[in-house]
Chimera marker file (.cmm) of the C-alpha trace (Angstrom):
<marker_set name="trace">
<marker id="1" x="-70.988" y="101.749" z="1.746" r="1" g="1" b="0" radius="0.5"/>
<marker id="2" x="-74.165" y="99.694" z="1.629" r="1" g="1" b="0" radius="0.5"/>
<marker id="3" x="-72.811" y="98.874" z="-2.072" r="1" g="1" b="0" radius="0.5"/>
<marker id="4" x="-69.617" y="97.942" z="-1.338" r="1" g="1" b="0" radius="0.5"/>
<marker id="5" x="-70.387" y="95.214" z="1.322" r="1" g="1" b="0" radius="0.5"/>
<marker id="6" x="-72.798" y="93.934" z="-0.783" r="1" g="1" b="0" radius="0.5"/>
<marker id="7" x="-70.754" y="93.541" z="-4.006" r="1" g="1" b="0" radius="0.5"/>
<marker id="8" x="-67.925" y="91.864" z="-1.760" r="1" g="1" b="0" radius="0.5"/>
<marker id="9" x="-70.322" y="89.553" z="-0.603" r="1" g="1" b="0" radius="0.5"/>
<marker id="10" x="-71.332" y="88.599" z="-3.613" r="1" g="1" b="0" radius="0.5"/>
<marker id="11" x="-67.555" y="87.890" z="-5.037" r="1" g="1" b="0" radius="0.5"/>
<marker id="12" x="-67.309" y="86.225" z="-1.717" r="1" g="1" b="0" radius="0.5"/>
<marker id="13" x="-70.212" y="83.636" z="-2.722" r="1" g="1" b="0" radius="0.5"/>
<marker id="14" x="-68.698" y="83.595" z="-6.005" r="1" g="1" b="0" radius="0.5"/>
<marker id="15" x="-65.223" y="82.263" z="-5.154" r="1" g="1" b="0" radius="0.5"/>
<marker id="16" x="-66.807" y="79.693" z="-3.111" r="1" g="1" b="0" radius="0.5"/>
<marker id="17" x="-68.724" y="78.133" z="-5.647" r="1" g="1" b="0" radius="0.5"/>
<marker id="18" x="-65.982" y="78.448" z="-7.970" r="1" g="1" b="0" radius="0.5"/>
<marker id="19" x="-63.889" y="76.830" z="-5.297" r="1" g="1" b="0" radius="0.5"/>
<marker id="20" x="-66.288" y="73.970" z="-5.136" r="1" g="1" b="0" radius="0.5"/>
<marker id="21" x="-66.965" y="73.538" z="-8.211" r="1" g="1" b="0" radius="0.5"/>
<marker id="22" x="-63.233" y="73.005" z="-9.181" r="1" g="1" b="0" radius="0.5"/>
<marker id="23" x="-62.812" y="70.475" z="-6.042" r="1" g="1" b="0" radius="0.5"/>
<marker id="24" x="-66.490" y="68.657" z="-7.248" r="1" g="1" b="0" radius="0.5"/>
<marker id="25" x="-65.100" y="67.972" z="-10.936" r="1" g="1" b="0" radius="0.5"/>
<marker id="26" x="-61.748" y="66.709" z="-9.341" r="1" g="1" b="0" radius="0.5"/>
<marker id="27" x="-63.109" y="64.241" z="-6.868" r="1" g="1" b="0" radius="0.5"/>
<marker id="28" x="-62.860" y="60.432" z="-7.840" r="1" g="1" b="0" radius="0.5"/>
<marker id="29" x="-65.476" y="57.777" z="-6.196" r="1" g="1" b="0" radius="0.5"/>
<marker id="30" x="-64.006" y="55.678" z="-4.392" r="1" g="1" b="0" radius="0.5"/>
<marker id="31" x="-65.278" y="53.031" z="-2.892" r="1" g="1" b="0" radius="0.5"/>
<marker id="32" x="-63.876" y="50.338" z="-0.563" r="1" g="1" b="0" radius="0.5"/>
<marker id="33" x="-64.843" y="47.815" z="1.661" r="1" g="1" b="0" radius="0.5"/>
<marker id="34" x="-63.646" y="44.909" z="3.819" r="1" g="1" b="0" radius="0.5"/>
<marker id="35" x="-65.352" y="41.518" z="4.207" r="1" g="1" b="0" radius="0.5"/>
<marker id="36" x="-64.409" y="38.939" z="6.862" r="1" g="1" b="0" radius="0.5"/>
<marker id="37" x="-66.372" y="35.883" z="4.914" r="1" g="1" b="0" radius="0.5"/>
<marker id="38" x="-67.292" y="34.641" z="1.601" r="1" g="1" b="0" radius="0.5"/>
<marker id="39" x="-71.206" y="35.209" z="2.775" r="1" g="1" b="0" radius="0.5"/>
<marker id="40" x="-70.875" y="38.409" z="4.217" r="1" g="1" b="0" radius="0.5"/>
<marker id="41" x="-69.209" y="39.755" z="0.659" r="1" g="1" b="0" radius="0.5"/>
<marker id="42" x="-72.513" y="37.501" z="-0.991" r="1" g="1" b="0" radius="0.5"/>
<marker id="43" x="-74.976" y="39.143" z="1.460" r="1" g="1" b="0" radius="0.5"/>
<marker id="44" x="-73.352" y="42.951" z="0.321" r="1" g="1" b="0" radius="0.5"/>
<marker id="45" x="-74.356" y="41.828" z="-3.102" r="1" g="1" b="0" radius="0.5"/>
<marker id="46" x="-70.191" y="42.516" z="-4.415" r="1" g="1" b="0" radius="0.5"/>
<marker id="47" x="-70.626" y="39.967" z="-7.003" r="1" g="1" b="0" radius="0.5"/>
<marker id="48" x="-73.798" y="41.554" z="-8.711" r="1" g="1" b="0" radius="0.5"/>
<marker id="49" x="-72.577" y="44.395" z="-8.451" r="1" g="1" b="0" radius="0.5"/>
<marker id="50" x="-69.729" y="43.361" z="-11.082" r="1" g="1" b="0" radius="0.5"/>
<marker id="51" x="-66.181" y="44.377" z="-9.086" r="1" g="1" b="0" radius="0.5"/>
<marker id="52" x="-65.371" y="41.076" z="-8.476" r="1" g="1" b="0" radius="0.5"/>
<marker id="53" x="-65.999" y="37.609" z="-10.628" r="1" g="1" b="0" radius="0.5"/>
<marker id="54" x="-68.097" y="35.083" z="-8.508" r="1" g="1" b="0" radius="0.5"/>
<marker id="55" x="-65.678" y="32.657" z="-8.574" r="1" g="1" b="0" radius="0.5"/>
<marker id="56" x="-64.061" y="32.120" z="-5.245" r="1" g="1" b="0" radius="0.5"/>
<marker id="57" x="-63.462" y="29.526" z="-3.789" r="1" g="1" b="0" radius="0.5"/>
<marker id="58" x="-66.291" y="28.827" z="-0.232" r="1" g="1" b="0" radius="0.5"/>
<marker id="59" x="-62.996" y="29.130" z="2.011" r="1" g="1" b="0" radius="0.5"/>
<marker id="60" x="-62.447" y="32.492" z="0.906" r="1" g="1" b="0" radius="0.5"/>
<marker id="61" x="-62.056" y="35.108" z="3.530" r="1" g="1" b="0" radius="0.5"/>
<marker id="62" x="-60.292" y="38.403" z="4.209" r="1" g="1" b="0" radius="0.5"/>
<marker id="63" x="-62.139" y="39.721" z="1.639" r="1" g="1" b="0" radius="0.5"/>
<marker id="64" x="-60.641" y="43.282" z="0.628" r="1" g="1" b="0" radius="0.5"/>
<marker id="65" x="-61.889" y="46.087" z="-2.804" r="1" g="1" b="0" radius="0.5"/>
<marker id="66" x="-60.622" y="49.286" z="-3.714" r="1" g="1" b="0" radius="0.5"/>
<marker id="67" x="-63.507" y="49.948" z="-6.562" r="1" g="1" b="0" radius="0.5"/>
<marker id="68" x="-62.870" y="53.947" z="-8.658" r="1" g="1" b="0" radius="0.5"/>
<marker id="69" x="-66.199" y="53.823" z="-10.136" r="1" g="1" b="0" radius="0.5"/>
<marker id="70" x="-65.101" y="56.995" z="-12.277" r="1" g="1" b="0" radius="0.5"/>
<marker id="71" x="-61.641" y="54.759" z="-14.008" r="1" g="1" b="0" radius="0.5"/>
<marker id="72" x="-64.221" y="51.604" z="-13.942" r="1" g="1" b="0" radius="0.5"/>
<marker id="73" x="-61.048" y="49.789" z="-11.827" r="1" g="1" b="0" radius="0.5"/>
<marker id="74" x="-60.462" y="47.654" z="-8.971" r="1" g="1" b="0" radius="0.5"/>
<marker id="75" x="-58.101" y="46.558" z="-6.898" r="1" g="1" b="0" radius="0.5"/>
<marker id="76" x="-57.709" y="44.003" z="-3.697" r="1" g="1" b="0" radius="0.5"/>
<marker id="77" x="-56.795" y="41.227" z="-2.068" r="1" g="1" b="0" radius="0.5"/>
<marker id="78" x="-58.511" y="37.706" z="-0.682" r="1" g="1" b="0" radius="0.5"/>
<marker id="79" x="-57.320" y="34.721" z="1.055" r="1" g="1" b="0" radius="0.5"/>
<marker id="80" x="-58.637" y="31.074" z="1.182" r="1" g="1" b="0" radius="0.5"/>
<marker id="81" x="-57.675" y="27.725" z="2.194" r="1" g="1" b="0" radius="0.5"/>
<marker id="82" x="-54.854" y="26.325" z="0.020" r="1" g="1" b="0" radius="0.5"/>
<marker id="83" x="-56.842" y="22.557" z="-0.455" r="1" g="1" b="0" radius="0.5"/>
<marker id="84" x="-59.446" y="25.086" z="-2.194" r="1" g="1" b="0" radius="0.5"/>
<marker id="85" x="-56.998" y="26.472" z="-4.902" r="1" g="1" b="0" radius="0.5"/>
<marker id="86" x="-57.913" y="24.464" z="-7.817" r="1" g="1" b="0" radius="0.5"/>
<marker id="87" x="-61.754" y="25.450" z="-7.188" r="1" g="1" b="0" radius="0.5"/>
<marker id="88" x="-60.312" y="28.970" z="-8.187" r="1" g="1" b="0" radius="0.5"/>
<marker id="89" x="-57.386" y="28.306" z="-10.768" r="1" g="1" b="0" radius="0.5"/>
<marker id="90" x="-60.179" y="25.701" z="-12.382" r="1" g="1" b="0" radius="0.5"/>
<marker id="91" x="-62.002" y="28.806" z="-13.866" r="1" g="1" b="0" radius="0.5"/>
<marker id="92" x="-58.958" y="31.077" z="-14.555" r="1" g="1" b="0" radius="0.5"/>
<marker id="93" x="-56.594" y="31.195" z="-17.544" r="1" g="1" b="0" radius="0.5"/>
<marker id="94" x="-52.722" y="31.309" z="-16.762" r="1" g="1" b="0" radius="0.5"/>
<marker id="95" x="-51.836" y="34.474" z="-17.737" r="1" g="1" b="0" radius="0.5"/>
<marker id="96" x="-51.584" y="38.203" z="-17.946" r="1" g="1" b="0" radius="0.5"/>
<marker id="97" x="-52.951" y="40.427" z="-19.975" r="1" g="1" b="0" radius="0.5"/>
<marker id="98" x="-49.916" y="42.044" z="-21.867" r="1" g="1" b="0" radius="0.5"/>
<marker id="99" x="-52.156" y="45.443" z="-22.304" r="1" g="1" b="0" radius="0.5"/>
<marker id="100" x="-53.372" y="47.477" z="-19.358" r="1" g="1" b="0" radius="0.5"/>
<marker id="101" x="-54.471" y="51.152" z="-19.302" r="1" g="1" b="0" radius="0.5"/>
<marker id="102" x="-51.561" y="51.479" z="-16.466" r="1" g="1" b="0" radius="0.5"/>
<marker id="103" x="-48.772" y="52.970" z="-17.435" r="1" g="1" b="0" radius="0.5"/>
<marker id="104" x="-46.388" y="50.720" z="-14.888" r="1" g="1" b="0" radius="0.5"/>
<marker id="105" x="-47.915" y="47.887" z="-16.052" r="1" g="1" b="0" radius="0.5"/>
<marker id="106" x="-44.830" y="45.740" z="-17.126" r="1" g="1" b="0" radius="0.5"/>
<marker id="107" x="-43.127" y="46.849" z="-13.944" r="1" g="1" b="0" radius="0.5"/>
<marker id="108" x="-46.148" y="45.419" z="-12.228" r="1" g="1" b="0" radius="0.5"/>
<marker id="109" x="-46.043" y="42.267" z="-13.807" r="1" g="1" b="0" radius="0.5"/>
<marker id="110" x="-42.439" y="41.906" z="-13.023" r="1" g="1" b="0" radius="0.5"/>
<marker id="111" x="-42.742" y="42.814" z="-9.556" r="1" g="1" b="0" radius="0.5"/>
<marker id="112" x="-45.562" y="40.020" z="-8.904" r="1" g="1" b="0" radius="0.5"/>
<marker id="113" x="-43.323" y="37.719" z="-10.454" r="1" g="1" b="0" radius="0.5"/>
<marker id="114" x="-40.452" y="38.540" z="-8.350" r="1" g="1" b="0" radius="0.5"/>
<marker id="115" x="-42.209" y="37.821" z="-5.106" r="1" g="1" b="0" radius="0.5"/>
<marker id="116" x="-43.500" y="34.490" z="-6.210" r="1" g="1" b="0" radius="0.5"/>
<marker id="117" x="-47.231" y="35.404" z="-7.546" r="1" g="1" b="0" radius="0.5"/>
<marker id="118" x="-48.402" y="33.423" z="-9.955" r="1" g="1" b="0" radius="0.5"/>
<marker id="119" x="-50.693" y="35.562" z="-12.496" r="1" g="1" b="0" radius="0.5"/>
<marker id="120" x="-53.997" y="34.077" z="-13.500" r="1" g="1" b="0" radius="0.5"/>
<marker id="121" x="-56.865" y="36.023" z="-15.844" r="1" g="1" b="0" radius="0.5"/>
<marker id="122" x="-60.492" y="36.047" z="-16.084" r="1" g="1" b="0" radius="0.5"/>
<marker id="123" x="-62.717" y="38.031" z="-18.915" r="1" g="1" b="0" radius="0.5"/>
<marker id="124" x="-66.070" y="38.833" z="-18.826" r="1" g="1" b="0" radius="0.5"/>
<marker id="125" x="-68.291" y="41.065" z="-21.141" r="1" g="1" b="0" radius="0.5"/>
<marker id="126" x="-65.903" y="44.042" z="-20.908" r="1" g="1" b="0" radius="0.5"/>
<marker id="127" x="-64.179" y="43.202" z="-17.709" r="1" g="1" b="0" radius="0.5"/>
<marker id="128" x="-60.767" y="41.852" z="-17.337" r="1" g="1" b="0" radius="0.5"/>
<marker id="129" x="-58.981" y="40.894" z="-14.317" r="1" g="1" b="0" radius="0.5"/>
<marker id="130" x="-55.652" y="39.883" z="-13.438" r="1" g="1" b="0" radius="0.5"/>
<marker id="131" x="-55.388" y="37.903" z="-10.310" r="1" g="1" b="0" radius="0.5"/>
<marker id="132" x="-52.271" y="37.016" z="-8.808" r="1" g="1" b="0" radius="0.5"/>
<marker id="133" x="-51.712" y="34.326" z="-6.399" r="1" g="1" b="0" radius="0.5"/>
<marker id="134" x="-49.424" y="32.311" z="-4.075" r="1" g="1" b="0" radius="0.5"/>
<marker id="135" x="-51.154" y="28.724" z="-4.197" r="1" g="1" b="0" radius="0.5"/>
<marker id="136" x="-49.649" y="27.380" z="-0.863" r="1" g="1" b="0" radius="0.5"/>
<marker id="137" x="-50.064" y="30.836" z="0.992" r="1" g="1" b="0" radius="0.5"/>
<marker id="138" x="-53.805" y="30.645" z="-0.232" r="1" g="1" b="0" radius="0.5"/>
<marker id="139" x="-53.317" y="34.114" z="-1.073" r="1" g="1" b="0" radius="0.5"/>
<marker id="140" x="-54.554" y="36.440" z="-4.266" r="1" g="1" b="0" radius="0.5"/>
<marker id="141" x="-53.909" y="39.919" z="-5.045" r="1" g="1" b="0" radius="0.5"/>
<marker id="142" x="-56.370" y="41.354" z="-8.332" r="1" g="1" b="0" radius="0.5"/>
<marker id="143" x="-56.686" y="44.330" z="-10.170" r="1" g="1" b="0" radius="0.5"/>
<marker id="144" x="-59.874" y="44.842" z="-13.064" r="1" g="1" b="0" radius="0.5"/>
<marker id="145" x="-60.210" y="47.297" z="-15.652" r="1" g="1" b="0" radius="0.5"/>
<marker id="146" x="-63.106" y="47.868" z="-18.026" r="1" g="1" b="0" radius="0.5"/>
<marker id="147" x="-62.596" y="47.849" z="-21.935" r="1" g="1" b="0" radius="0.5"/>
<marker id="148" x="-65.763" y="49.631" z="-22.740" r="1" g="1" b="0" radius="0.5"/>
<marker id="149" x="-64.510" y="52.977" z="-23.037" r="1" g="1" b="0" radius="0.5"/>
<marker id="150" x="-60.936" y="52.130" z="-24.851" r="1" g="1" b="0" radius="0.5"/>
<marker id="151" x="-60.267" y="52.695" z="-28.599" r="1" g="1" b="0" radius="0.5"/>
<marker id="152" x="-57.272" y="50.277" z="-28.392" r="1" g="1" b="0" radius="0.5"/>
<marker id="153" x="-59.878" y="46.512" z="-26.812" r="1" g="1" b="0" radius="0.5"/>
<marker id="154" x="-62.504" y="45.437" z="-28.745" r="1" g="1" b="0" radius="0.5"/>
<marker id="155" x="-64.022" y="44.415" z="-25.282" r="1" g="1" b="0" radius="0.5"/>
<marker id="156" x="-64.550" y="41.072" z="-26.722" r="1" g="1" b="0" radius="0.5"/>
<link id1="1" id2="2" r="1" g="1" b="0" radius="0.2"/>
<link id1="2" id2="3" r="1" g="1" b="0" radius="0.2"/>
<link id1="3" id2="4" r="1" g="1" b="0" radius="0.2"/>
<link id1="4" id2="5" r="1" g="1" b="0" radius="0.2"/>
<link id1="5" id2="6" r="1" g="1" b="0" radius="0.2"/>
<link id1="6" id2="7" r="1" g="1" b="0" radius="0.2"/>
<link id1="7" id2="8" r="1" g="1" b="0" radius="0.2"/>
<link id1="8" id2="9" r="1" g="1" b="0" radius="0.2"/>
<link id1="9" id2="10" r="1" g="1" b="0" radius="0.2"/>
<link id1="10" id2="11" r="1" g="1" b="0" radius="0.2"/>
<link id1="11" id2="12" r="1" g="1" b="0" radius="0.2"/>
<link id1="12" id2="13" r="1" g="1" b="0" radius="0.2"/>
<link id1="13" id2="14" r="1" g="1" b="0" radius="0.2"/>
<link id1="14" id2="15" r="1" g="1" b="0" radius="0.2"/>
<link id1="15" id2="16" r="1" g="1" b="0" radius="0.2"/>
<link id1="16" id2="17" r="1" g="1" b="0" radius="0.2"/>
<link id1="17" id2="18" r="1" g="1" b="0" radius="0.2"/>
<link id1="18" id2="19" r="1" g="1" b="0" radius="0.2"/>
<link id1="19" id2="20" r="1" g="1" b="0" radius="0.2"/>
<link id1="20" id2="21" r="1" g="1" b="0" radius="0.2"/>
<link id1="21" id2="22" r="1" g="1" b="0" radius="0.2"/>
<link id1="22" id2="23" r="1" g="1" b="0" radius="0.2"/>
<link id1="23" id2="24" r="1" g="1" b="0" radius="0.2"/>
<link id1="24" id2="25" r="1" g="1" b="0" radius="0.2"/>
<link id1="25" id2="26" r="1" g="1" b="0" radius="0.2"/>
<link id1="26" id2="27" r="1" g="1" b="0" radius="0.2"/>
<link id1="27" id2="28" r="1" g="1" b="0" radius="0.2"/>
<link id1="28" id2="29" r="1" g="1" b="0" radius="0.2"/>
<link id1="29" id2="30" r="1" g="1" b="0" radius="0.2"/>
<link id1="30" id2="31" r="1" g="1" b="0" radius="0.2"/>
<link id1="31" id2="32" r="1" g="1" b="0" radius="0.2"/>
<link id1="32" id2="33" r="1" g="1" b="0" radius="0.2"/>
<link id1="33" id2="34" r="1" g="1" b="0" radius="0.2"/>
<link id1="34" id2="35" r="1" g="1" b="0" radius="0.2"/>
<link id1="35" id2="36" r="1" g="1" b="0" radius="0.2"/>
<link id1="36" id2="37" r="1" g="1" b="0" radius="0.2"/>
<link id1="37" id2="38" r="1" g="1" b="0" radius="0.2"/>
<link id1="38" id2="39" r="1" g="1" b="0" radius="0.2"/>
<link id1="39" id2="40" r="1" g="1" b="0" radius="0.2"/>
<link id1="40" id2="41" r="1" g="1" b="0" radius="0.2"/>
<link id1="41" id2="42" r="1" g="1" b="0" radius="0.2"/>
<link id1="42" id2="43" r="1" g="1" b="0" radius="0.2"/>
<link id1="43" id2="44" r="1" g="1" b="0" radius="0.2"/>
<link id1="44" id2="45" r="1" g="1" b="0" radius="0.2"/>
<link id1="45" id2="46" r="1" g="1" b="0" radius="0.2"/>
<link id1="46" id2="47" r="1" g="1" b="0" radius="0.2"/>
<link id1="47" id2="48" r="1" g="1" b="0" radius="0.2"/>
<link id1="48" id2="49" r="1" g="1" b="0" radius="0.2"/>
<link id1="49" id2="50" r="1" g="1" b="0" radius="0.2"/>
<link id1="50" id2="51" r="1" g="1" b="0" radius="0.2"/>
<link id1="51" id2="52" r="1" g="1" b="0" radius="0.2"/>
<link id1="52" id2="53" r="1" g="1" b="0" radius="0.2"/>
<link id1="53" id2="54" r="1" g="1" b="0" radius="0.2"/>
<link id1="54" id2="55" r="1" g="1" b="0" radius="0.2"/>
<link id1="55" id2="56" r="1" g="1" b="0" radius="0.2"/>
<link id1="56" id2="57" r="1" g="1" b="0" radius="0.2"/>
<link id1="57" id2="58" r="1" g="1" b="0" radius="0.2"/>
<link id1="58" id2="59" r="1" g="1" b="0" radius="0.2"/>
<link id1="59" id2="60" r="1" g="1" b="0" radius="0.2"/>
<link id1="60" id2="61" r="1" g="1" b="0" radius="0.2"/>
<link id1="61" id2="62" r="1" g="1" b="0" radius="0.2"/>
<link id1="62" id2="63" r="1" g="1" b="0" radius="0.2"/>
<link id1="63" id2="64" r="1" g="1" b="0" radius="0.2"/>
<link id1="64" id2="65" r="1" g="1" b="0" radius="0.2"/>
<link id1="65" id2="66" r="1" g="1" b="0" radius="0.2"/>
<link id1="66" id2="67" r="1" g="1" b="0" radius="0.2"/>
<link id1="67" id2="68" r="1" g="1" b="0" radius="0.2"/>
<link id1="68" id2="69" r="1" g="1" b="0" radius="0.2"/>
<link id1="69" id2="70" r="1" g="1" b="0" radius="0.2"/>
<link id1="70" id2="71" r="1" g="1" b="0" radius="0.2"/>
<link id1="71" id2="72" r="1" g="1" b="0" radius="0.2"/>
<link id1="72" id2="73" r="1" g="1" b="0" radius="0.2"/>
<link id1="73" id2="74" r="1" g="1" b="0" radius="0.2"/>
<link id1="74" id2="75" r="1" g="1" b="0" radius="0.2"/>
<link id1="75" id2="76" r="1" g="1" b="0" radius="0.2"/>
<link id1="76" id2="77" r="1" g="1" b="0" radius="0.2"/>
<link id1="77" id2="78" r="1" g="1" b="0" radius="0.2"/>
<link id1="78" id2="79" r="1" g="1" b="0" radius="0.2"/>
<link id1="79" id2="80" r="1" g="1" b="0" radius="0.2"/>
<link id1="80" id2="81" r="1" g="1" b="0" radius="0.2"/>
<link id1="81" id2="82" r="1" g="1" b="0" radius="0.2"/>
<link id1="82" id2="83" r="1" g="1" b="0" radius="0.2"/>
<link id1="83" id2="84" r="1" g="1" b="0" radius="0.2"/>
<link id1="84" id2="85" r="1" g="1" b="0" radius="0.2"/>
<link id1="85" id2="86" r="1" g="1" b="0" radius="0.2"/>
<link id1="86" id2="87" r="1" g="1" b="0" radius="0.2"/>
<link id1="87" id2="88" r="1" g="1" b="0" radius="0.2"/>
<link id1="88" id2="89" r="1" g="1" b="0" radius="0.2"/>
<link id1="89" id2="90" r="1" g="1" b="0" radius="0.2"/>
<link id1="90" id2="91" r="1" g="1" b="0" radius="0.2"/>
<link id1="91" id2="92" r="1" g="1" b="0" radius="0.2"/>
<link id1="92" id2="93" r="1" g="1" b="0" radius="0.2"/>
<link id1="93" id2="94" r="1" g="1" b="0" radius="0.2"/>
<link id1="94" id2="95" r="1" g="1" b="0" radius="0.2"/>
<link id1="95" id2="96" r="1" g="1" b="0" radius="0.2"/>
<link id1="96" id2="97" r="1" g="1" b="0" radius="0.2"/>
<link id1="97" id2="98" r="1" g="1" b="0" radius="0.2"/>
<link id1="98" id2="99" r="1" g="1" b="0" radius="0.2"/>
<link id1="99" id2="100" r="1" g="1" b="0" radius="0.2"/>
<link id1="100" id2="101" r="1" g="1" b="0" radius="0.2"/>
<link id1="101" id2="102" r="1" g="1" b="0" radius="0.2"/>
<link id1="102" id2="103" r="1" g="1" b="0" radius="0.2"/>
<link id1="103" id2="104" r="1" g="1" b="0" radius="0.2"/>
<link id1="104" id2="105" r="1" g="1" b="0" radius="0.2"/>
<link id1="105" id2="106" r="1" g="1" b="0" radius="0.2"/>
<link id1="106" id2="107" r="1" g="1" b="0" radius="0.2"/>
<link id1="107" id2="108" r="1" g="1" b="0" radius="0.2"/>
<link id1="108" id2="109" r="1" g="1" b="0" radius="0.2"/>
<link id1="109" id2="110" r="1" g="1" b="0" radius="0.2"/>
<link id1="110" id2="111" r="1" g="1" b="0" radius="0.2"/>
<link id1="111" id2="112" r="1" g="1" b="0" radius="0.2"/>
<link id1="112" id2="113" r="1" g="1" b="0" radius="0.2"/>
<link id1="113" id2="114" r="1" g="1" b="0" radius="0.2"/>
<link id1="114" id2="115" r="1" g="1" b="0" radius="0.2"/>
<link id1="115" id2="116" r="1" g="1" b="0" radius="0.2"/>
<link id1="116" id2="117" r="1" g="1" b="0" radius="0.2"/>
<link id1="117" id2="118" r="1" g="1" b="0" radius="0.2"/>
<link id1="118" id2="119" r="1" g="1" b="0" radius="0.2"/>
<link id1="119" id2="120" r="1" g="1" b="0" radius="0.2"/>
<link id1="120" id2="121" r="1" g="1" b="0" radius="0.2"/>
<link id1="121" id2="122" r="1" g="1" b="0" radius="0.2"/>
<link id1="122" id2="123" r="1" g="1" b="0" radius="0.2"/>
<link id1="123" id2="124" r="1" g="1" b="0" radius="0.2"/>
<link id1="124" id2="125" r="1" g="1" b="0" radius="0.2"/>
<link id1="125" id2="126" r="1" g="1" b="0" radius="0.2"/>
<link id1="126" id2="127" r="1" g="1" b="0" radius="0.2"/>
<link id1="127" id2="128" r="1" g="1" b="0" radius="0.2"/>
<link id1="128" id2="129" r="1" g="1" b="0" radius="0.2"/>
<link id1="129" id2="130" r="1" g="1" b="0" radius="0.2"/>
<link id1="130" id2="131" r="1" g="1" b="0" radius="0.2"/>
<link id1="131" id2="132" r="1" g="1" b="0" radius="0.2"/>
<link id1="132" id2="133" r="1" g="1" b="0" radius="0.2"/>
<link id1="133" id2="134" r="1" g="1" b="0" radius="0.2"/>
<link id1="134" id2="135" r="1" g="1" b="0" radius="0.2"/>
<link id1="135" id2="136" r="1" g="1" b="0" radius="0.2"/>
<link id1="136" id2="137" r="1" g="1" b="0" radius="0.2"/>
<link id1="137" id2="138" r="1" g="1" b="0" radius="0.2"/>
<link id1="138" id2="139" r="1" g="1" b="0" radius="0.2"/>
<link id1="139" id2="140" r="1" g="1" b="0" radius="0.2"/>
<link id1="140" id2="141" r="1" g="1" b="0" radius="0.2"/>
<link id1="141" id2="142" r="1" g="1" b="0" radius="0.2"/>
<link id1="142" id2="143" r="1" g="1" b="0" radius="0.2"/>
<link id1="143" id2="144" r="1" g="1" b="0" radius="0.2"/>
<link id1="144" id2="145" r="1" g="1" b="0" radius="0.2"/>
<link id1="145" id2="146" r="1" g="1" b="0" radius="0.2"/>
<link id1="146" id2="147" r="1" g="1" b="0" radius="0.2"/>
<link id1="147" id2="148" r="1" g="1" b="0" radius="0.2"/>
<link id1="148" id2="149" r="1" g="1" b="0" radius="0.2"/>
<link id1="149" id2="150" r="1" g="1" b="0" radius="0.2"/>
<link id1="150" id2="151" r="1" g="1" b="0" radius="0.2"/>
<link id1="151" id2="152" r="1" g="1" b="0" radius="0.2"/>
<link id1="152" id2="153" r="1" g="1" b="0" radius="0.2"/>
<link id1="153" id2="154" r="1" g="1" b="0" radius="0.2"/>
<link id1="154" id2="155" r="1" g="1" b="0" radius="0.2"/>
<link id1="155" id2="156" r="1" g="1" b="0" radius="0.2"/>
</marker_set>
């Protein structure tokens, strides 16, 4: 009997680490975070940390990432006062990317465009982001994506 309970606890223990094994190797690292201010994003250190371009404008506020550090992506959202726009649009390039490693990228594009979003780009090392933007509203709305790990960029 002895035998018996202590094989079953032993499959018992097994299952379980199988069990969390299988839920470690599918969990994705998400990180995201909110910041009121311009400085209180600086004082987190989000810029050096590479998520998000130093480039806004000193109105900026609202300040909103959604960072998968396992897909090397980002998404989120800022605001800032409208007089401050061409700060921003000074250091971006009009335009999407045509290539994204999203599958519903074209949709996306077309869906921005539909709701009055302007689409601005900015590169860096591998990075690329796609910010997209109502001027008057002082509004933008970004996603990144690395190039480092894709066959099809040169991530130049």
């Amino acid at each position: 009997m002895a035998e018996h309970v202590t094989t079953v606890k032993a499959c018992f223990r097994l299952s379980v680490l199988v069990a969390a094994l299988a839920i470690a190797g599918c969990y994705t690292y998400v990180a995201e975070n909110r910041y009121p201010t311009l400085a209180d994003a600086k004082a987190d250190r989000l810029f050096e940390r590479g998520w998000l371009p130093d480039l806004l404008p000193p109105s900026s506020f609202d300040i909103h990432t959604i960072n998968n550090l396992d897909a090397s992506t980002s998404t989120g959202s800022f605001r800032f006062s409208p007089t401050d726009g061409p700060l921003l649009f000074g250091k971006l390039t009009m335009e999407a990317s045509a290539e994204a490693p999203f599958s519903d990228w074209p949709a996306t594009l077309m869906d921005y465009k539909r709701r009055g979003f302007i689409a601005w780009s900015h590169r860096k090392g591998y990075e690329r982001w796609v910010f997209f933007c109502i001027a008057r509203e002082g509004r933008c709305e970004y996603v990144m994506w690395s190039t480092r790990w894709s066959t099809s960029a040169s991530g130049r």
